[in-house]
C-alpha positions as CSV (number, residue, x, y, z in Angstrom):
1,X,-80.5,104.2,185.6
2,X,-83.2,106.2,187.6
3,X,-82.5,110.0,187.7
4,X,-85.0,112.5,189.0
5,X,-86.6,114.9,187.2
6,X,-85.0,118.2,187.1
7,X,-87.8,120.7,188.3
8,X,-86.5,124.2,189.6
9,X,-83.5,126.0,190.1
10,X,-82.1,124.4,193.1
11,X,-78.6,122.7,194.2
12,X,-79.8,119.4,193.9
13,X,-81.0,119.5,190.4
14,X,-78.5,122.0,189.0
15,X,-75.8,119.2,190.3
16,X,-78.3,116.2,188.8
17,X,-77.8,119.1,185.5
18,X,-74.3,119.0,185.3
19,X,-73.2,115.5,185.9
20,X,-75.6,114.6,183.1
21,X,-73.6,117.0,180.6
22,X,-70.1,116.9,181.8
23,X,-69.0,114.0,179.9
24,X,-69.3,115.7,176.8
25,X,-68.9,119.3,177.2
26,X,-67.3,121.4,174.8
27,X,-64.7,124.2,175.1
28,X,-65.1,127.5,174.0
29,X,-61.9,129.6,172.8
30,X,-61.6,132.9,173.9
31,X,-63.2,135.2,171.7
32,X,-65.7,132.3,170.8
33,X,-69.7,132.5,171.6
34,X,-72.6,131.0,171.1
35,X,-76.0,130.8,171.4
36,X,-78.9,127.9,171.6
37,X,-82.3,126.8,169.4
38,X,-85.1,125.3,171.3
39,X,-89.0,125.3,171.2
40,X,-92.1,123.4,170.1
41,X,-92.2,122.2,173.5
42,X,-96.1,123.6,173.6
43,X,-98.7,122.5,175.8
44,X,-96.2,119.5,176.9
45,X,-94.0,121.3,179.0
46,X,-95.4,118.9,182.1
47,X,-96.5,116.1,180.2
48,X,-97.8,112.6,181.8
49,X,-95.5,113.8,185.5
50,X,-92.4,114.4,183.0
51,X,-90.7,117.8,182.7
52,X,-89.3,118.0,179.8
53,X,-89.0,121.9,178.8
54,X,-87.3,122.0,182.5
55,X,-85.0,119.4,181.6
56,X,-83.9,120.6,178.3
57,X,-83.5,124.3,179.8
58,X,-81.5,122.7,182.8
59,X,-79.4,121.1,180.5
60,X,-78.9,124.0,178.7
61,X,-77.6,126.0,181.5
62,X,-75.1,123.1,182.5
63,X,-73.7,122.9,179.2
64,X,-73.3,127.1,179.2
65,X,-76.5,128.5,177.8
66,X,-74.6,131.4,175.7
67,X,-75.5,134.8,175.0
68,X,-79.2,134.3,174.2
69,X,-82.0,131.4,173.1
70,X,-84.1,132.0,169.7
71,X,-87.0,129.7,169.6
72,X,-88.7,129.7,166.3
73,X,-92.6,128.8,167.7
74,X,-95.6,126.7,169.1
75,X,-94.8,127.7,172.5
76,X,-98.5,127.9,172.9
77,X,-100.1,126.6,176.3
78,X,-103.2,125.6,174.5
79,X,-105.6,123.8,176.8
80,X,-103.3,123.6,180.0
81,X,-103.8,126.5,182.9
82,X,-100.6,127.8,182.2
83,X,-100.2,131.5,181.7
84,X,-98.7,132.5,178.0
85,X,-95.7,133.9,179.4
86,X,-95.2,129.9,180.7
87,X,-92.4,128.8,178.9
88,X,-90.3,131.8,179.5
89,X,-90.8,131.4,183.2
90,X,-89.1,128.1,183.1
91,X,-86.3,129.8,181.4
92,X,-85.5,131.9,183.9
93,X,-86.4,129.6,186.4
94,X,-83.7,126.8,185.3
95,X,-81.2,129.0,183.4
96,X,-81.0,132.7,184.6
97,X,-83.8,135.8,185.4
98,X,-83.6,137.9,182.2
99,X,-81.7,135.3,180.1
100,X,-82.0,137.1,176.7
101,X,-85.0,135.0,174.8
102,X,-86.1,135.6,171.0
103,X,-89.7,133.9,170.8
104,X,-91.4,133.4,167.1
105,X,-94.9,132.3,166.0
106,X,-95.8,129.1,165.1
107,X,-98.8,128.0,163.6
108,X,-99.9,126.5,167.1
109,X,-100.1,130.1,168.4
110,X,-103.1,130.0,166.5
111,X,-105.3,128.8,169.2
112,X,-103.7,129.9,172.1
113,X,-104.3,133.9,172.0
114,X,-102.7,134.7,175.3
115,X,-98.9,133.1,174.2
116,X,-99.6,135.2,171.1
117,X,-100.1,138.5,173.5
118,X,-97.7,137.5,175.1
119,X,-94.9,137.1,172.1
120,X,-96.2,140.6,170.9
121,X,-95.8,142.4,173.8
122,X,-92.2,140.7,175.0
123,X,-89.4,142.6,175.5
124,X,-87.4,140.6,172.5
125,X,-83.9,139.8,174.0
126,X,-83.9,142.3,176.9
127,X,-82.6,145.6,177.6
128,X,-79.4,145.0,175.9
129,X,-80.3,144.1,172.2
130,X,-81.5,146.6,169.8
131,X,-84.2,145.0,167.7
132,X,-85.5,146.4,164.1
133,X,-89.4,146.0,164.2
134,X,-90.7,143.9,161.7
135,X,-93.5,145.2,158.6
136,X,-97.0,146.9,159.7
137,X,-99.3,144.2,161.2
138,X,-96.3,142.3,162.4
139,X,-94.4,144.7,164.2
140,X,-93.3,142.7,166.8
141,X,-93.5,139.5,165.3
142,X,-91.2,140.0,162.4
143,X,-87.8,141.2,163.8
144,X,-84.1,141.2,163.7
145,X,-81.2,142.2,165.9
146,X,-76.8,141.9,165.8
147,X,-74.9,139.8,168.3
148,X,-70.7,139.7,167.8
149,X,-70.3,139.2,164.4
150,X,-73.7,137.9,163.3
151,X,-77.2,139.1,162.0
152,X,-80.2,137.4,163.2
153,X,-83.7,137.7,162.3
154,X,-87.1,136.1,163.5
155,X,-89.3,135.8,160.7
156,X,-93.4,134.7,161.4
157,X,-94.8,132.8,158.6
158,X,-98.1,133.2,160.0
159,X,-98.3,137.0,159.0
160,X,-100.0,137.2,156.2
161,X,-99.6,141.0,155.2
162,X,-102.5,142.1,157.1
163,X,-102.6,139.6,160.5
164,X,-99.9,138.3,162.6
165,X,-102.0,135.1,162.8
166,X,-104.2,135.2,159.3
167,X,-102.5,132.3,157.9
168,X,-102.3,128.8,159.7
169,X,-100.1,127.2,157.8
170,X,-97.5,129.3,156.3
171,X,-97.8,132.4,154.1
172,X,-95.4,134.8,152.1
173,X,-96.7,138.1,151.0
174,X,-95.1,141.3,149.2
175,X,-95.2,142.8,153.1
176,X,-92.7,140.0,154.4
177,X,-90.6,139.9,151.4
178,X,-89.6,143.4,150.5
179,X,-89.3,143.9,154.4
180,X,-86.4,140.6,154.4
181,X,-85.0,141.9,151.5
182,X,-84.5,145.1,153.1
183,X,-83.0,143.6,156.4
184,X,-80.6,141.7,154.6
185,X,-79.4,144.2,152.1
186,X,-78.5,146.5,154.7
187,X,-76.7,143.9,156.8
188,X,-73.3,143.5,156.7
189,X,-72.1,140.9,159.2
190,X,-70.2,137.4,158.2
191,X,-72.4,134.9,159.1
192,X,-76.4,136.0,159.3
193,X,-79.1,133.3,160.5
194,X,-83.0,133.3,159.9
195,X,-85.5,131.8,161.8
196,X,-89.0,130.5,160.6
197,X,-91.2,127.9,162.2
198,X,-92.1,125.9,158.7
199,X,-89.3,124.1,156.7
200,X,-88.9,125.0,153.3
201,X,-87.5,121.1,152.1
202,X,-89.1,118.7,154.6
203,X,-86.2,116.7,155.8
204,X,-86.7,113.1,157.3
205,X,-85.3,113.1,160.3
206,X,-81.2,112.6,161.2
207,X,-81.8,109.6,163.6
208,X,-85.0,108.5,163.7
209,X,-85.8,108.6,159.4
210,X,-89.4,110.2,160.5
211,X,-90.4,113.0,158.3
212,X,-93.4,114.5,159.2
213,X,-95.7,117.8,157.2
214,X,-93.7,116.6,154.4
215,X,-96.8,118.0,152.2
216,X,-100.0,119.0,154.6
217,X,-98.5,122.8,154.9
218,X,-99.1,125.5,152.9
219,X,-95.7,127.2,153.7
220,X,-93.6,124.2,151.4
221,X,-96.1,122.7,149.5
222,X,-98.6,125.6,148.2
223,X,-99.0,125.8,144.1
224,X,-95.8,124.1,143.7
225,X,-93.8,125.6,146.7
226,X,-94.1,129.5,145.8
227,X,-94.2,130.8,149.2
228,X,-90.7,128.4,150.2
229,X,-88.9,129.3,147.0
230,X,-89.5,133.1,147.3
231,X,-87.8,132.6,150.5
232,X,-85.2,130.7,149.4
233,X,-84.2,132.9,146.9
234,X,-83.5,135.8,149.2
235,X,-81.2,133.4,151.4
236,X,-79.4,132.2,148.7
237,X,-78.6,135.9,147.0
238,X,-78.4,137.3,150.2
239,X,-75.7,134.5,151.3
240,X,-77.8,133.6,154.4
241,X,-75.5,130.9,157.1
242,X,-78.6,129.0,157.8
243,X,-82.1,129.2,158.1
244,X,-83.5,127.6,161.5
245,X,-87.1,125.8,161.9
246,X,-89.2,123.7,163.1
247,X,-92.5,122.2,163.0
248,X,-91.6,119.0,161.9
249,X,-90.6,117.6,164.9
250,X,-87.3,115.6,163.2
251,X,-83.7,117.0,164.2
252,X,-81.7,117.4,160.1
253,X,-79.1,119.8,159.0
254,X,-78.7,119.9,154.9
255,X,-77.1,122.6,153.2
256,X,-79.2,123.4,149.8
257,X,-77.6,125.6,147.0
258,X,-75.3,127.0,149.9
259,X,-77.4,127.8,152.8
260,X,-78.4,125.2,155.6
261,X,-81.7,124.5,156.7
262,X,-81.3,123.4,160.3
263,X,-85.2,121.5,162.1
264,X,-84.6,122.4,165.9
265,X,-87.4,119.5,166.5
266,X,-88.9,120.1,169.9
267,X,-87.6,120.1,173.3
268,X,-90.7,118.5,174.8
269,X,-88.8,115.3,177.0
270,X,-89.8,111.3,176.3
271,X,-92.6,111.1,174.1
272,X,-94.3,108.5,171.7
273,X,-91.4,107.6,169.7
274,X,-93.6,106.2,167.1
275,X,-94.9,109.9,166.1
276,X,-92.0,112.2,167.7
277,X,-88.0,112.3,167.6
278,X,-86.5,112.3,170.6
279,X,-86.0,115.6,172.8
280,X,-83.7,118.1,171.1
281,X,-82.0,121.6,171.7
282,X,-79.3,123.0,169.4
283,X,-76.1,125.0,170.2
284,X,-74.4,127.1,167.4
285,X,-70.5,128.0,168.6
286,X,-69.0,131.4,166.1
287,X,-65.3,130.9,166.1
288,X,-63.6,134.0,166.4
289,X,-61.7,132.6,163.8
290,X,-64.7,133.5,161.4
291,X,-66.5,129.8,162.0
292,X,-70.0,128.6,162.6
293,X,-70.8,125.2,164.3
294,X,-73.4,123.6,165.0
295,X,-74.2,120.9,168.1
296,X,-77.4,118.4,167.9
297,X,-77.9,117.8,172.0
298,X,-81.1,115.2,172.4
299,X,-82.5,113.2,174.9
300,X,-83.3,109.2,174.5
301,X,-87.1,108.3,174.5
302,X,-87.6,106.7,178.2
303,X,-90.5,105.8,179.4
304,X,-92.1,107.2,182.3
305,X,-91.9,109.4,185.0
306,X,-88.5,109.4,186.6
307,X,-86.5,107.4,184.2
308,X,-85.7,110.4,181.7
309,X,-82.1,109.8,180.5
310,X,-79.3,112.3,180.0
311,X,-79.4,114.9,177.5
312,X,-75.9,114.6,175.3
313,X,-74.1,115.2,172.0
314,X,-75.3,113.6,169.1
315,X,-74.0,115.5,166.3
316,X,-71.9,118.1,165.3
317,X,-72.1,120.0,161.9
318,X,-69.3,122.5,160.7
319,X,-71.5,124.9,159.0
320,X,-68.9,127.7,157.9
321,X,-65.3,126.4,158.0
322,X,-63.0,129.7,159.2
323,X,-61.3,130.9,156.3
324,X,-58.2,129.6,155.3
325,X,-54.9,131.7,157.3
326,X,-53.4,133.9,154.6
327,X,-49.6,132.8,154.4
328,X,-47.5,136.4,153.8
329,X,-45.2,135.5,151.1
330,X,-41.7,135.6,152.6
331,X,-39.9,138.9,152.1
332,X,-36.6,139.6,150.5
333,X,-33.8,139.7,153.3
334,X,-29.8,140.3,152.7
335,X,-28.6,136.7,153.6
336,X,-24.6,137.4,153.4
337,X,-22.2,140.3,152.9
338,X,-18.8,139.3,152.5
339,X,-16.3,141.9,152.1
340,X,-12.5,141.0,151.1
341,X,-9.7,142.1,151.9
342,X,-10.4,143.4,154.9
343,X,-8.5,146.0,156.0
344,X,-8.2,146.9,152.0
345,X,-6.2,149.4,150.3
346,X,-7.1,150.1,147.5
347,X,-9.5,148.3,146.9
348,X,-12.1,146.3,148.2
349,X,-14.7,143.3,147.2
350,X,-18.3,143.0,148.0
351,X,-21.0,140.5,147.5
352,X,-24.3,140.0,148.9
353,X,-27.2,137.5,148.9
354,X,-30.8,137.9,148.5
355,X,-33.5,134.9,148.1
356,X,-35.9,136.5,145.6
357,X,-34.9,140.1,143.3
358,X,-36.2,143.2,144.9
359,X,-35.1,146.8,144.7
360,X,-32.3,147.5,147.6
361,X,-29.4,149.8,147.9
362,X,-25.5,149.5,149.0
363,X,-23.4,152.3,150.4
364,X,-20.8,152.8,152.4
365,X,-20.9,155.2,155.7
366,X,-18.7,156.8,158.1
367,X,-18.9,155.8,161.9
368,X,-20.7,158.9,162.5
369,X,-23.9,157.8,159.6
370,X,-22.7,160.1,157.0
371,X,-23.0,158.0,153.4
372,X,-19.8,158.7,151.6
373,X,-20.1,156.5,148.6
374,X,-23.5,154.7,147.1
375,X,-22.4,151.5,145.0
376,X,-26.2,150.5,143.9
377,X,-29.3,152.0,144.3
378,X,-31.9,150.2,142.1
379,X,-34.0,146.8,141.6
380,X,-31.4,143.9,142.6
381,X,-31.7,140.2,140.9
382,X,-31.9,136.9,143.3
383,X,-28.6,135.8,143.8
384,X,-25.2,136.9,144.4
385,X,-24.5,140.5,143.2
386,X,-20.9,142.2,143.4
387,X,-19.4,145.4,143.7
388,X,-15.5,147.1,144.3
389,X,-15.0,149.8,146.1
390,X,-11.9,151.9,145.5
391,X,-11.9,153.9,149.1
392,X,-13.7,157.2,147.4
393,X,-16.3,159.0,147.5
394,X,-19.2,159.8,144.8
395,X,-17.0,162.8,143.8
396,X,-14.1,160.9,143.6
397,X,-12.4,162.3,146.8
398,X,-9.9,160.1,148.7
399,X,-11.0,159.3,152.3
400,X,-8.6,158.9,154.8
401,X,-7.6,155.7,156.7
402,X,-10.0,154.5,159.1
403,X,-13.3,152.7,160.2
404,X,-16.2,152.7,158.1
405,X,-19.6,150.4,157.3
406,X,-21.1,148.6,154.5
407,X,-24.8,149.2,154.6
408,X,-27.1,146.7,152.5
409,X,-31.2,147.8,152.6
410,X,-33.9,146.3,151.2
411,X,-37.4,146.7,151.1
412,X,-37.9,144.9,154.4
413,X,-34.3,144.6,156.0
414,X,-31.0,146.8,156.8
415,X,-27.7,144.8,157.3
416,X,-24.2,146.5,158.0
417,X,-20.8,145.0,158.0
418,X,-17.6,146.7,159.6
419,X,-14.4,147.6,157.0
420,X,-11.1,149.4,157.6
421,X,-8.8,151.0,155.0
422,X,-5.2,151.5,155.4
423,X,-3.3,154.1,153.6
């Protein structure tokens, strides 16, 4: 099937955007919300007449783009005329001016200094988001921010405690770390997510088996994997959701001792399907009910301009189940009063049911409320208990013929029954 390209914000492509999508759209309950994962669409946002960061952002908007996008880096326009800020203009160009965007450094940024400029000096998320700068020398860089129940925070690997940009491939300092371990101590949402552009476990990827910087970057693989595991100890004590990456280029989602690493791939269209997985963005859906899911949306390698397929489901992930509905036990009620004879004189029987034993009281009252006579007034066994009533009071007074009530309370219930004595 030939579709065209999605490029720009009109009718005709936002139409082209939605009929692509709507066969698999999800619903969101009220009270639900989500948010999206996409980058390492780099230099090859217009690749070979084909693109593919439109498409993916287009897409994005037709499925319901969510409060805000994180993407975790190489959004460098290295060796294209593109200004830095290029890939955030398509953002608001396909899903919505000011759409709230959290951009992180990859090691791509590297070369490109004016999408590094431009990360430092962005406005992270817009007006509405408080952010909590990051550790001196990556200020702006290293930061983190709240959203419903949730803690996020953008974490650049590339800082190396001095430089936002001194270490290529992956570095973790005493700068980065006691700063993390600060953030997440103080934090004290449900579900919290962090975002880093290198994987800590190398995943091959979910559809395509490719798995690639397996062992070529320092971030994993230097002396043994220091720099990942002092990472992943923080996530893990801190009971992190998931940490999000990329890098890799290869879509996974593995859980490792209790916290998920998630590789967003890239979102870069059709590409050499040899070398790259196909085209990927991720939406995460909170559950007002306390849950965090995850949806894998990709696009099929095509090739050439013009013939780029449909972006749809291809996985979902339950990340963080919502707990489990506590079931209140059920409460003691009076089930029967039975009162015999009835008129009575002199005497009269009562019995009353309860499921489970509780503490309760039975009296009898006047028509006007006035308690005349208490029979019990203490802990009451499951059952049938039973009681006589001789038509007296507590001081042993005779009451005259006439109308009065059984009243049975328990913890949780009141139940009356109507009795007449006869002189």
């Amino acid at each position: 099937m030939n579709l065209p390209r999605i490029k720009g914000r009109d009718a005709c492509s936002l139409l082209i955007g939605i009929l692509w999508i709507l066969p698999s759209l999800s619903q969101a309950q009220p009270g639900d919300w989500t948010f999206t994962v996409a980058g390492d669409m780099r230099r090859y946002v217009d690749y070979q007449g084909i693109h593919g960061w439109d498409q993916a952002c287009a897409a994005i908007a037709a499925i319901g783009p969510g409060a805000f996008m994180a993407s975790p880096g190489d959004l460098d326009q290295q060796y294209t005329s593109n200004p830095g800020d290029y890939v955030y203009q398509i953002v608001e160009q396909e899903i919505a001016p000011g759409y709230p965007f959290f951009p992180g450094v990859g090691n791509h940024e590297f070369d490109d200094p004016a999408t590094m400029a431009w990360i430092r000096g962005f406005d992270h998320g817009g007006p509405a988001y408080n952010v909590n700068p990051g550790p001196p020398g990556s200020e702006t860089t290293t930061y983190s921010w709240n959203h419903g129940d949730a803690h996020f925070v953008m974490i650049n690997e590339c800082f190396d405690g001095i430089d936002d940009i001194g270490s290529i491939e992956g570095n973790w300092n005493p700068a980065l770390n006691a700063w993390l371990e600060a953030d997440l101590a103080a934090n004290l949402h449900p579900l919290t997510f962090v975002f880093g552009h290198f994987p800590a476990y190398p995943q091959p990827g979910r559809d395509t088996g490719l798995q690639l910087h397996a062992t070529d970057t320092d971030f994993n693989a230097f002396d043994g994997g220091v720099y990942r595991d002092a990472l992943w100890s923080l996530l893990v004590s801190h009971g992190v959701t998931a940490y999000v990456c990329g890098h890799s280029h290869t879509a996974s989602a593995v859980q490792i001792d209790g916290v998920w690493q998630i590789d967003m791939a890239h979102a870069r269209g059709p590409r050499d399907q040899n070398f790259h997985g196909p085209s990927t963005f991720l939406r995460f859906l909170i559950g007002a009910d306390g849950s965090a899911n995850l949806e894998t949306w990709r696009q099929p390698y095509t090739s050439g301009a013009g013939n780029e397929a449909p972006y749809s489901l291809w996985h979902t992930d339950t990340l963080k189940a919502a707990p489990p509905v506590a079931v209140e036990p059920a409460l003691p009620v009076v089930r029967v009063i039975q009162a015999w004879p009835n008129p009575f004189n002199p005497t009269l029987n009562i019995q009353l049911e309860i499921p489970d034993a509780t503490f309760g009281r039975v009296e009898i009252i006047d028509l006007t409320g006035r308690i005349v006579s208490v029979l019990h007034d203490g802990p009451l066994p499951a059952g049938r208990s039973l009681w006589t009533w001789n038509g007296r009071t507590d001081n042993n007074l005779s009451l005259p013929s006439g109308s009065y009530r059984i009243r049975a309370t328990t913890n949780t219930t009141t139940t009356t029954k109507p009795i007449t004595l006869l002189r």
